[in-house]
N, CA and C atoms as an extended XYZ file, in Angstrom:
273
Properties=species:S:1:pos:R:3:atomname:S:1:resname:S:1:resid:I:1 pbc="F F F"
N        -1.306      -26.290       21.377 N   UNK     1
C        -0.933      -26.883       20.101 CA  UNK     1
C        -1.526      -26.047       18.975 C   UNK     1
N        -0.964      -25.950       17.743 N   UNK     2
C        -0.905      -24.531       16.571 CA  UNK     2
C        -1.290      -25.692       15.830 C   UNK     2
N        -2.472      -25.453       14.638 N   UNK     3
C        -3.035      -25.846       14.088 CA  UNK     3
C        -2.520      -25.589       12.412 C   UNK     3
N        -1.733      -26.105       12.341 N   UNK     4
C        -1.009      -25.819       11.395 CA  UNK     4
C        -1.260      -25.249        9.914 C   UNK     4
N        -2.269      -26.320        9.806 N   UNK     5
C        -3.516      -26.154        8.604 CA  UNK     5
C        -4.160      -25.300        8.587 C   UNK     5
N        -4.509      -24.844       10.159 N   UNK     6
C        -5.268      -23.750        9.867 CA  UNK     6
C        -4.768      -22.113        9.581 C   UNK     6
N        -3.321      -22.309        9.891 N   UNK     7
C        -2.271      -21.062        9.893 CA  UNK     7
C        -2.463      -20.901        8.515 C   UNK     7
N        -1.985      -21.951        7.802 N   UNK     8
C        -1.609      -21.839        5.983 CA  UNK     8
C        -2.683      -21.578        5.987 C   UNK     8
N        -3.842      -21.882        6.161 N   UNK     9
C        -5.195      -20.997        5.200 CA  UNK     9
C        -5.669      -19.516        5.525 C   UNK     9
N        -4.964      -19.119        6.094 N   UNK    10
C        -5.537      -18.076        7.362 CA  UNK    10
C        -4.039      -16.954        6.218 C   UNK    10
N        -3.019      -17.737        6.183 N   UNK    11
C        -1.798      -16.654        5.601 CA  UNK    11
C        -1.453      -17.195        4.549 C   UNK    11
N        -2.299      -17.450        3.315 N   UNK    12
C        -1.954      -18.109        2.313 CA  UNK    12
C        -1.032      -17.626        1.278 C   UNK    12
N        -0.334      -16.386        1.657 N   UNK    13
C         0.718      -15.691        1.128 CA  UNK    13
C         2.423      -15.873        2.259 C   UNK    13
N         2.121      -16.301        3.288 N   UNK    14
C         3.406      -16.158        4.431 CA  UNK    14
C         3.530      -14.499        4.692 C   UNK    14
N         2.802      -14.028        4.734 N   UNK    15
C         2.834      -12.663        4.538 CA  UNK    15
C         3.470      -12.584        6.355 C   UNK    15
N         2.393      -13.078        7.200 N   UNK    16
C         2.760      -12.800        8.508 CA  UNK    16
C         3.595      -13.965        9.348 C   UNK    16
N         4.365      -14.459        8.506 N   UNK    17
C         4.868      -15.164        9.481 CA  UNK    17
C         6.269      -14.618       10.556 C   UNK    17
N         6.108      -15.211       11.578 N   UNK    18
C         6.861      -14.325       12.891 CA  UNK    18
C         6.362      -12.792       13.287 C   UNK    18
N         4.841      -13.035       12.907 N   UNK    19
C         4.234      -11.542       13.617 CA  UNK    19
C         3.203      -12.158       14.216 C   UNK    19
N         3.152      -10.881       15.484 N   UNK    20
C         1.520      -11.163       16.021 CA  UNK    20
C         0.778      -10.982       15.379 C   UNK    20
N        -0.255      -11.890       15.053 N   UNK    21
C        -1.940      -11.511       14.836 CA  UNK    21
C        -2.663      -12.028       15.471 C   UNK    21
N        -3.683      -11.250       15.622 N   UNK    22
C        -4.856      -11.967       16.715 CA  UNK    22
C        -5.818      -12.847       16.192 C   UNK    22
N        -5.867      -13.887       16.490 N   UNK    23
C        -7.146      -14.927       15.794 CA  UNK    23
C        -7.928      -15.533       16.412 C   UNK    23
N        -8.956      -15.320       16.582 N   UNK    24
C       -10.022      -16.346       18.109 CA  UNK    24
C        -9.955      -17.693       17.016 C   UNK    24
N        -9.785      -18.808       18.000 N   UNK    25
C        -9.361      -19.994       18.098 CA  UNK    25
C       -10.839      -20.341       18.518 C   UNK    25
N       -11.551      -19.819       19.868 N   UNK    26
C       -12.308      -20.648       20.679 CA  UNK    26
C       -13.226      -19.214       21.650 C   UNK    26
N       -14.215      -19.587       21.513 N   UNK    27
C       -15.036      -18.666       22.465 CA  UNK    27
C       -14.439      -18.673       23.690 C   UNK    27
N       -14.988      -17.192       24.094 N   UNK    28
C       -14.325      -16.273       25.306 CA  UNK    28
C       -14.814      -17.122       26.343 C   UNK    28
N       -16.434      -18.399       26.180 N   UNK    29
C       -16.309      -18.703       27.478 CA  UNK    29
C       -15.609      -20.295       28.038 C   UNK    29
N       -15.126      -20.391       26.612 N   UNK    30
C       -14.100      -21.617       26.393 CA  UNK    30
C       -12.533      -21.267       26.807 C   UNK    30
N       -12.303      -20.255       26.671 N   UNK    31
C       -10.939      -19.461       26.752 CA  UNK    31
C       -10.717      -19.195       27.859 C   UNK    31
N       -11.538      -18.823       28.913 N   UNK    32
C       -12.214      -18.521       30.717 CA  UNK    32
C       -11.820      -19.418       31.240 C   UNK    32
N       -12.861      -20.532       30.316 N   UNK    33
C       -13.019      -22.055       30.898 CA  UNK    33
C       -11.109      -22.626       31.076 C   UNK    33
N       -10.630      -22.370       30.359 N   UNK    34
C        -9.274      -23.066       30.069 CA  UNK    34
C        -8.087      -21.884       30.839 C   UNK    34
N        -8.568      -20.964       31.064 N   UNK    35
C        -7.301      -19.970       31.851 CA  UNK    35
C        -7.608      -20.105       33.305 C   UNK    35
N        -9.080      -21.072       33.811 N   UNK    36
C        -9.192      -20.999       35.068 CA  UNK    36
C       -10.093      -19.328       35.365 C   UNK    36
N       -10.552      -18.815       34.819 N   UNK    37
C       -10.816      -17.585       34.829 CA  UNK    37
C       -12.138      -17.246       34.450 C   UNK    37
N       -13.375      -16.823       35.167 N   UNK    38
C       -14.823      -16.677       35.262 CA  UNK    38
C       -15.126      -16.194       33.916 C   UNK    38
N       -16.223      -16.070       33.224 N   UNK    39
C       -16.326      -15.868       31.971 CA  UNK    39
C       -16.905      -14.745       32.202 C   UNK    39
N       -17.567      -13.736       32.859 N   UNK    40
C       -17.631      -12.313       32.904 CA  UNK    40
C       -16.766      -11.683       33.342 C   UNK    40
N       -15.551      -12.053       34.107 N   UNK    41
C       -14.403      -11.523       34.179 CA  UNK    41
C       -13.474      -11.481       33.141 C   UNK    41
N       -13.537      -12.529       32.439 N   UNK    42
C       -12.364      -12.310       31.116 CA  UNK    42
C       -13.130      -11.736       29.709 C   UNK    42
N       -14.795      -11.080       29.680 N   UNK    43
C       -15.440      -10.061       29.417 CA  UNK    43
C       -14.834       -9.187       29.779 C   UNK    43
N       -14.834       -8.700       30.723 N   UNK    44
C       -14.217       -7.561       31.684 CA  UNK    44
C       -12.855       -7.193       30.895 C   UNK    44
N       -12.143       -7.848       30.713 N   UNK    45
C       -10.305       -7.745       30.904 CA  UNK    45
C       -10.530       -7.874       29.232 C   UNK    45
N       -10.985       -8.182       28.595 N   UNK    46
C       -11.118       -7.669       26.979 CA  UNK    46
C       -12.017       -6.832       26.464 C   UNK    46
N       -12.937       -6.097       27.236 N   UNK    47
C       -13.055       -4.700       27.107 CA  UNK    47
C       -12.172       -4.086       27.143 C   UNK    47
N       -11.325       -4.139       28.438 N   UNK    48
C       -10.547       -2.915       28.435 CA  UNK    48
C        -9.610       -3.469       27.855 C   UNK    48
N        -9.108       -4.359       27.435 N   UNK    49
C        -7.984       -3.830       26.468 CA  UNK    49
C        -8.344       -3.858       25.343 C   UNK    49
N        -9.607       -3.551       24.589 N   UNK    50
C        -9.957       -2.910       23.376 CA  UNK    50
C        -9.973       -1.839       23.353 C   UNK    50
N       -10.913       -1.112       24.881 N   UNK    51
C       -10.840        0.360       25.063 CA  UNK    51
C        -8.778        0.950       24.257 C   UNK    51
N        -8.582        0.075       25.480 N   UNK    52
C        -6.651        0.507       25.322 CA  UNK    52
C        -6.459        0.576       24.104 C   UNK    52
N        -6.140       -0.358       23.377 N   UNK    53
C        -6.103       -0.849       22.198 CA  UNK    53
C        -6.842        0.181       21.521 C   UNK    53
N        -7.853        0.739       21.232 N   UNK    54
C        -8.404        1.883       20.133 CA  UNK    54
C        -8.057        3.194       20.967 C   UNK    54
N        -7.978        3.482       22.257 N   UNK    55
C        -7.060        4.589       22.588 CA  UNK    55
C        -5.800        4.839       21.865 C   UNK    55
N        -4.717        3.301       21.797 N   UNK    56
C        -3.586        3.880       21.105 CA  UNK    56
C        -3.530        3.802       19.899 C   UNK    56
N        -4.479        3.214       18.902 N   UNK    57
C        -4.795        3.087       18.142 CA  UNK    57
C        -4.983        4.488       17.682 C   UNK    57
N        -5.824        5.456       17.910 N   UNK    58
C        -6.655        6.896       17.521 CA  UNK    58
C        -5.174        7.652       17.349 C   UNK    58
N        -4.088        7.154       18.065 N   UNK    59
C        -2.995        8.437       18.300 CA  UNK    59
C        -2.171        7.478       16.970 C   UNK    59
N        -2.388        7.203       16.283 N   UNK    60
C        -1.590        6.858       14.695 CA  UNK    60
C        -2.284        7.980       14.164 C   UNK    60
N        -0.715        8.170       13.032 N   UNK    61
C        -1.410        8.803       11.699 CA  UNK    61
C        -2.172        8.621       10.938 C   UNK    61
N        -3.329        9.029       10.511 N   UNK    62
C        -4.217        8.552        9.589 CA  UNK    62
C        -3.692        8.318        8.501 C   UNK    62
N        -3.655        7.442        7.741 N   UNK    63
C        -3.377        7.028        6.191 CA  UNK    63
C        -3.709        8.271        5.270 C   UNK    63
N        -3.149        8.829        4.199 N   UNK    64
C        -4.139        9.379        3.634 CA  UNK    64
C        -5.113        9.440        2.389 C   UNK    64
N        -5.594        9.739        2.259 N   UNK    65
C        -7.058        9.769        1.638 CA  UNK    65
C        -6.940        9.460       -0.119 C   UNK    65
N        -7.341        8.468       -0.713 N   UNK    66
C        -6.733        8.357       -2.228 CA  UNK    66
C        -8.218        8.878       -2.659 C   UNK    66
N        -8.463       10.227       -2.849 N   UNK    67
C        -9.721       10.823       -3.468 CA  UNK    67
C        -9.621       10.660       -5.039 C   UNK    67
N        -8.840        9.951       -5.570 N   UNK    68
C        -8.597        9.915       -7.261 CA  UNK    68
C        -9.893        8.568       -7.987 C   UNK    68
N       -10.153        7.667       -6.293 N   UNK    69
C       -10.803        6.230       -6.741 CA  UNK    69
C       -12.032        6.623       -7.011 C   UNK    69
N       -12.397        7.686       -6.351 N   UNK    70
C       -14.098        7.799       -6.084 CA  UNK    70
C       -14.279        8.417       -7.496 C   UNK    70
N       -13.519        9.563       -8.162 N   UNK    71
C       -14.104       10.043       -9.371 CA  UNK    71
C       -13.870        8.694      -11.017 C   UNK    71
N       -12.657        7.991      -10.644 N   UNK    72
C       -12.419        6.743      -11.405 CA  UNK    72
C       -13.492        6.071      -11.483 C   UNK    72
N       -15.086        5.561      -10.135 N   UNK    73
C       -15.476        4.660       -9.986 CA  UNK    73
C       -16.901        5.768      -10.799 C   UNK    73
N       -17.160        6.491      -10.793 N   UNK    74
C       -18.275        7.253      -11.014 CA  UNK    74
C       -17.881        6.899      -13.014 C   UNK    74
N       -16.444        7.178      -13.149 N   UNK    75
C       -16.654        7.173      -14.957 CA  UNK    75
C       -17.244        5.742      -15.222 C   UNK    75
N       -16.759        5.089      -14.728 N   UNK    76
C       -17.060        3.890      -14.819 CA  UNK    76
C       -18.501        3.348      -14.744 C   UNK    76
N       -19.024        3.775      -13.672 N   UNK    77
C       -20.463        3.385      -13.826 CA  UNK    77
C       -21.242        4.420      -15.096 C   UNK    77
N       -20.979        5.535      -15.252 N   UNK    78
C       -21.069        6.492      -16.755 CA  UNK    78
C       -21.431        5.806      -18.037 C   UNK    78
N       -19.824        5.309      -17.965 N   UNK    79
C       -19.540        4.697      -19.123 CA  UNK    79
C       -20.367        3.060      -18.958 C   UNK    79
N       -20.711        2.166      -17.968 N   UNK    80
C       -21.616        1.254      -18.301 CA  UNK    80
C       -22.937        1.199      -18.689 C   UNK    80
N       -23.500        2.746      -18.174 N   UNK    81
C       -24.563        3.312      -18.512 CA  UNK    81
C       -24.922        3.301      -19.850 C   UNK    81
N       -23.830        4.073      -20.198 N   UNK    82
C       -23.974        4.354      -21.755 CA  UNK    82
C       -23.890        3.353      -22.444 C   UNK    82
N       -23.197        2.293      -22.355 N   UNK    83
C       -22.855        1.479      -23.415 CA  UNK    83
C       -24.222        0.156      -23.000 C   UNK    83
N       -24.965        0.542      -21.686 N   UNK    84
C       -26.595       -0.118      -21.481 CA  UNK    84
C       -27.399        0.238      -22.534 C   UNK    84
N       -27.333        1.412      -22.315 N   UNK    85
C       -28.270        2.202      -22.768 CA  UNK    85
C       -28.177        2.456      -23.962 C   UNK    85
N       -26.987        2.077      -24.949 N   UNK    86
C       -26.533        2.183      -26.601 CA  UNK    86
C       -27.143        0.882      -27.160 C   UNK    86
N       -26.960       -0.548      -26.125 N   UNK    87
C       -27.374       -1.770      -26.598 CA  UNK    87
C       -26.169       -2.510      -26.431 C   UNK    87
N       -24.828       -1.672      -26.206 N   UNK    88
C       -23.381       -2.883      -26.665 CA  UNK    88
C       -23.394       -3.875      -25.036 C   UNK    88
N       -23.954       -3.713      -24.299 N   UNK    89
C       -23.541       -4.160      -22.600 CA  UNK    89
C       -25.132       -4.882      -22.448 C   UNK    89
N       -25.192       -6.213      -22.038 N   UNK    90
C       -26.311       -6.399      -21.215 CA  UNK    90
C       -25.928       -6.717      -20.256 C   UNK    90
N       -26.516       -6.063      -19.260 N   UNK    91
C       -26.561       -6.459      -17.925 CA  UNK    91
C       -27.624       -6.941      -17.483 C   UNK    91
């Protein structure tokens, strides 16, 4: 049973609806407990499919790099400096 309430707070845009996402609901040894399945064994079987999972993961394209934010964020702290250090800003 899907917790309905807890979906809407979780996607408070509908952004994902009709996609997988992964959400722990309930500890792994609650999840064991309920698949019939030993709780260091279903340790076991979600290692490896994280291993898997960041194996195929590594073979995506990397995004690339927006180097424009880092010199934006430096004026910025500059300019709060200055306007500390003039008297117009208390921080």
């Amino acid at each position: 049973m899907t917790d309905v309430a807890a979906c809407a707070r979780s996607d408070p845009h509908g952004e994902f609806g009709g996609l997988n996402c992964l959400i722990e609901r309930a500890s792994v040894a609650d999840a064991a407990a309920a698949a019939g399945v030993a709780a260091g064994e279903a340790e076991a079987l979600l290692a490896s499919a994280r291993e898997k999972l960041h194996a195929r993961r590594s073979q995506r394209p990397r995004p690339h790099l927006d180097d424009k934010a880092r010199p934006a964020l430096v004026c910025v702290r500059a300019r709060v400096l200055v306007l500390t250090a003039l008297g117009f800003l208390k921080v």
